[in-house]
N, C-alpha and C positions, 0 to 999 in steps of 0.2 A: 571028811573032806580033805583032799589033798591040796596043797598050797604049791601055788608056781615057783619053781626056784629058778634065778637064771644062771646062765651055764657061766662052768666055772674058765680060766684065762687057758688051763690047757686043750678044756675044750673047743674051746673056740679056734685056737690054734692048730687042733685036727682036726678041723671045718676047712680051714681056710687050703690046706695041705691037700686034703681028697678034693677041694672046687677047683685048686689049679690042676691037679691033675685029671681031673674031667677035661679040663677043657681045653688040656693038652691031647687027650685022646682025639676029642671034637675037628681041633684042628689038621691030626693025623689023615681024618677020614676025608675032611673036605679038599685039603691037598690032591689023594688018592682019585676024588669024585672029578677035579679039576682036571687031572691026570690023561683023566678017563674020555672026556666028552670035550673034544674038538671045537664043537657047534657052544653058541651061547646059550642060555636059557632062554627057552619062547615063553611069553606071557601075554594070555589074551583075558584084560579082566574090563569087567563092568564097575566096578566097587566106588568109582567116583563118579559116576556120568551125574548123580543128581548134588554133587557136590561144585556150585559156583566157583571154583577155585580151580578145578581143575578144567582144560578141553578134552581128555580125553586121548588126546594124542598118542602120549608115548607107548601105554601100554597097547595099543591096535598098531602103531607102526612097530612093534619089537614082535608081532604073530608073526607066524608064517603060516597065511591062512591061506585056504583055496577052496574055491566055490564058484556055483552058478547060480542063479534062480532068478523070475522075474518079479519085477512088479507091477500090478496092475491099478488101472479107478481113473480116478480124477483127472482131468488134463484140467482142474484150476490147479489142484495139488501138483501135478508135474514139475514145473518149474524149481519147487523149491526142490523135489526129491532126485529129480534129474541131478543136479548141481552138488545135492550131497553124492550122489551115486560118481559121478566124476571126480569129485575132491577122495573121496574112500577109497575108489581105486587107483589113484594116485598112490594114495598109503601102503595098499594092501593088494597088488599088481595081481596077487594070482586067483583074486575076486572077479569076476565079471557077472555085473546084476544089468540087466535089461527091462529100463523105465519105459510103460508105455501109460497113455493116455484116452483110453475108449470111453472113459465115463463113469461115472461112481457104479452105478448099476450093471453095468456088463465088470466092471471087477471086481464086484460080489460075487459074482457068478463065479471068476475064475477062483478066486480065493476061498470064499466055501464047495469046489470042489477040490478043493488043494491043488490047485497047478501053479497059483501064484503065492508066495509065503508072505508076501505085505502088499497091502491093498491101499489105497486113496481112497478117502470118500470125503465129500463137500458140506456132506450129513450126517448123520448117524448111521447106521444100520436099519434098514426097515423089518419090523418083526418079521416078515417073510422069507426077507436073506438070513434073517438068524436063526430061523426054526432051519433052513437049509444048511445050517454051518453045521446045529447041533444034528441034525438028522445023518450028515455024513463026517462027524465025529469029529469036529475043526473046532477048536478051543480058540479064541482071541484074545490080545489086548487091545482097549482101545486108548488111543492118545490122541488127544488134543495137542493141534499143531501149528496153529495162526489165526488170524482173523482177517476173513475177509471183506468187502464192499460188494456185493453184484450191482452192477455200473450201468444204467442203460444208456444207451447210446445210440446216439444219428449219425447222419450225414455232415461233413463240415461245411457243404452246401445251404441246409435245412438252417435260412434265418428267420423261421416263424412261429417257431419254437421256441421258448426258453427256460421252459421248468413242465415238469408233468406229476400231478398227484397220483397217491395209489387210486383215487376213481379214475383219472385219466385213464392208467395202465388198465384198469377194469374194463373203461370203455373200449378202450383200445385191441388187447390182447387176449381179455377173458373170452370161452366160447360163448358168450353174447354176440361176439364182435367175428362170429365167423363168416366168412365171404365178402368183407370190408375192406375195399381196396382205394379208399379215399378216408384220409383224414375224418372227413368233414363227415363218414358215414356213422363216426361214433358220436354225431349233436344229437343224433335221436335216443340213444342214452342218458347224456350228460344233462339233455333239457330237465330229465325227469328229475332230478335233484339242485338244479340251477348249477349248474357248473362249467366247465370251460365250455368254449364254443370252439371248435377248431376247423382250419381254414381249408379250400378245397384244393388240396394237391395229394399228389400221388399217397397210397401207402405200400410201402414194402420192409415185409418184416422178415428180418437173421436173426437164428436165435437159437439156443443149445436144443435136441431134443431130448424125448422122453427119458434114455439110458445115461441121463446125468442128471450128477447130484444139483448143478444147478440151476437146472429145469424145477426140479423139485424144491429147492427153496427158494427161488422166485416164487412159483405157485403158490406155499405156504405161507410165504412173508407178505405178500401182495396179493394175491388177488383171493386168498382164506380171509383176511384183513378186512377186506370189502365186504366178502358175501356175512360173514359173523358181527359185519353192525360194528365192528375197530376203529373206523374211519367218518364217523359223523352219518351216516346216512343209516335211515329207515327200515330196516331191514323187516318189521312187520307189514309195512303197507307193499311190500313186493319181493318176490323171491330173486335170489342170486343165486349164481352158478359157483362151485370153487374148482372148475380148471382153463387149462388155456386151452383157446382156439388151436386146432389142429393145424388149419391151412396157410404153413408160415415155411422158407427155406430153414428146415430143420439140420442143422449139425454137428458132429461130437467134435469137429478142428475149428476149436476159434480163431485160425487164421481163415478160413473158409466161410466162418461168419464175418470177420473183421472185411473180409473184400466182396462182400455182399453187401454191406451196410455205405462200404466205400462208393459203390456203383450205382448208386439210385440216392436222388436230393432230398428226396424227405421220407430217407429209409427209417426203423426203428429196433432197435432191440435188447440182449442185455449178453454180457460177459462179464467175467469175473473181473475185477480191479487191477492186477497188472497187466490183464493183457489189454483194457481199455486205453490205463496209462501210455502203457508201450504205441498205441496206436493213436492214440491223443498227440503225442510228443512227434510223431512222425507223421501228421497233419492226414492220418485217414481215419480218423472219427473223433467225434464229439462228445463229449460225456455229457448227459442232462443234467444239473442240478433236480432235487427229487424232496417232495413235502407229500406228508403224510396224509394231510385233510387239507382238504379245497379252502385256498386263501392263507396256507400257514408258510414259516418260512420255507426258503428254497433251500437246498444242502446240496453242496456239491463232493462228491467222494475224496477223501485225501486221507492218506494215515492219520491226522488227527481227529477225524471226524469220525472216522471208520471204528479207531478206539475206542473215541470215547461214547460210542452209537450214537451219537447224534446226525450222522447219516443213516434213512430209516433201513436201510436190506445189507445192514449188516450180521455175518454168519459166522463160525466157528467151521475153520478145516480139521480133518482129522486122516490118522496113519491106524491100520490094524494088524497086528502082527500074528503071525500063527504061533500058538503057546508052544508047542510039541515042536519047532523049528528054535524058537528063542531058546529050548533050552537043551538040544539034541545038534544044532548048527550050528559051531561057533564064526561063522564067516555072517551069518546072518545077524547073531546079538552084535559083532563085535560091528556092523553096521548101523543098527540102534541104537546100538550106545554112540555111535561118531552122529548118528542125526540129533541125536538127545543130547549132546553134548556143546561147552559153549562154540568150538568153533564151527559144529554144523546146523545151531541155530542162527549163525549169522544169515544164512542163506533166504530167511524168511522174508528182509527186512533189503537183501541186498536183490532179488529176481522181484520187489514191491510189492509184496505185502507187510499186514502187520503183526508187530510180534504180541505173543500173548502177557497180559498181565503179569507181575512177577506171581500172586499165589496161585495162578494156572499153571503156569509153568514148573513150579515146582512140585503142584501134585501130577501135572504130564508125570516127571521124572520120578517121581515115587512110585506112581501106578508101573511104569515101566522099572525101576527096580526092583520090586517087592514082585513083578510078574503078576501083577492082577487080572484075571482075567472077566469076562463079559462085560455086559455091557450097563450103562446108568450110572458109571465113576460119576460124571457130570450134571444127574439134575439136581 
């Protein structure tokens, strides 16, 4: 066995001698590199986006990046992504990303055929669009991106109203309730379980259609709720339906909802939570407070009730990015990371919504570091 000796005082001495001479060389060269290149160094990194301490900033405004692409889905998601897409290109001028808002379901469409490289959705991915992603070769990440309240809303007219349960909404909006153009046409429902009685005045219903995600999660949250026996009621002694009535002013611009609901006194319907807000605050609609089972409290939407779900159609927004652009486009990561980052999560919290838990938010930001891709990060 050999025994370590340590080195002896010369040695060390002709260590010290060849390290400053390294790094005399070292500096020779970087002089030269200096010399050489006019321009600064461009750096476009992600390395801290999931790190609370940093926003992000410096290293995406020190790129010089350029790009185009859209993004498609959600117009409840819009709001926030618009607002980061303005502030990034602020940063990153020779970006131009083009937010639109058609609805979680038509931007599936565009994004599992690759025209758009990040998509909105209000929901998940429905296995359908995902067997379409994987069928024409579109890899995702998916991230969790806010929480929000779907808010149903009247008329600021409508004083006979003042709280509506998920049977209400059942009696009201489920295809039970198709061809119902008077309140009062859903007592023939509501009698069967002793429930509201509602008064005889107009109904006219605004409300997202089919090609959005929050079409889909009303229907899920609400009126699934009903038909599967969730909500105190009977479900053996009669059958329920679990979708909505077709014959309602169906549209993907919830300003087009927002002034149909404004134009008729005891309209009905539902929108995402900032745009209720926004339209509360500016006296053309009413938000309903909303109980789950007939006779329970009433809950009216607000960021803290939204958080802590104790307002019952609270949902989870989400962003999905194409894998093969996140890691082939650096105008595209380096927009991820500025939405993933702290100063473009402020935007959640600032266009009203809410923001997500702190251990959400941090595995958003892992899953989008580490580039995870498909889907189920979440159940």
């Amino acid at each position: 066995m050999t025994d370590f000796l340590p080195p002896s005082r010369t040695d060390r001495a002709r260590s010290v001698v060849a390290l400053l001479a390294l790094l005399a060389i070292f500096a020779v060269v970087a002089a030269v590199v200096d010399a050489v290149n006019d321009e600064p160094t461009q750096v476009v990194s992600n390395a801290n986006v999931g790190d609370s301490s940093t926003d992000g900033l410096p290293a995406i405004a020190a790129g010089d990046l350029e790009g185009e692409y859209l993004v498609s889905g959600s117009s409840t998601v819009y709001p926030i992504v618009q607002k980061q897409a303005e502030e990034f290109e602020g940063i990153s001028p020779g970006v131009a990303i083009t937010v639109e808002g058609p609805g979680s379901g038509d931007g599936a469409k565009k994004f599992c055929a690759g025209e758009a490289m990040i998509a909105n959705a209000s929901r998940v991915y429905k296995d359908e669009e995902i067997e379409i992603c994987e069928a024409n070769g579109i890899e995702f990440i998916e991230l969790r991106r806010a929480i929000d309240g779907i808010t149903v809303i009247t008329s600021t007219e409508n004083d006979v109203v003042e709280c509506v349960s998920f049977n209400d909404l059942y009696a009201l909006l489920s295809e039970e309730a198709f061809g119902f153009n008077d309140w009062s046409e859903a007592n023939a429902l509501t009698s069967a379980w002793d429930g509201t009685t509602f008064p005889d005045v107009a109904l006219d219903v605004f409300a997202p259609g089919e090609e959005s995600g929050t079409y889909d999660s009303f229907g899920e949250i609400v009126i699934e709720s009903v038909a599967k026996g969730k909500t105190g009621l009977d479900t053996d002694a009669r059958e329920f339906v679990e979708t909505i009535r077709p014959d309602y002013a169906a549209s993907t611009n919830d300003t087009v909802i927002l002034q149909g609901i404004e134009s008729s006194a005891y309209s009905l319907g539902w929108v995402g939570y900032a745009f209720a807000q926004e339209a509360s605050d500016a006296g053309q609609a009413r938000m309903l407070p909303v109980t789950r089972e007939d006779g329970g409290t009433c809950v009216s939407p607000s960021p803290e009730t939204i958080a802590d779900a104790t307002f019952p159609i609270a949902r989870f927004l989400y962003t999905y990015v194409n894998a093969e652009a996140a890691t082939n486009n650096p105008s595209v990561a380096a927009f991820v990371d500025y939405m993933m980052s702290d100063a473009g999560l402020e935007s959640v919290s600032a266009v009203g919504y809410v923001d997500l838990a702190e251990p959400d938010q941090v595995r958003a930001q892992s899953i989008w570091n580490n580039r995870v891709t498909g889907t189920g990060q979440w159940e």
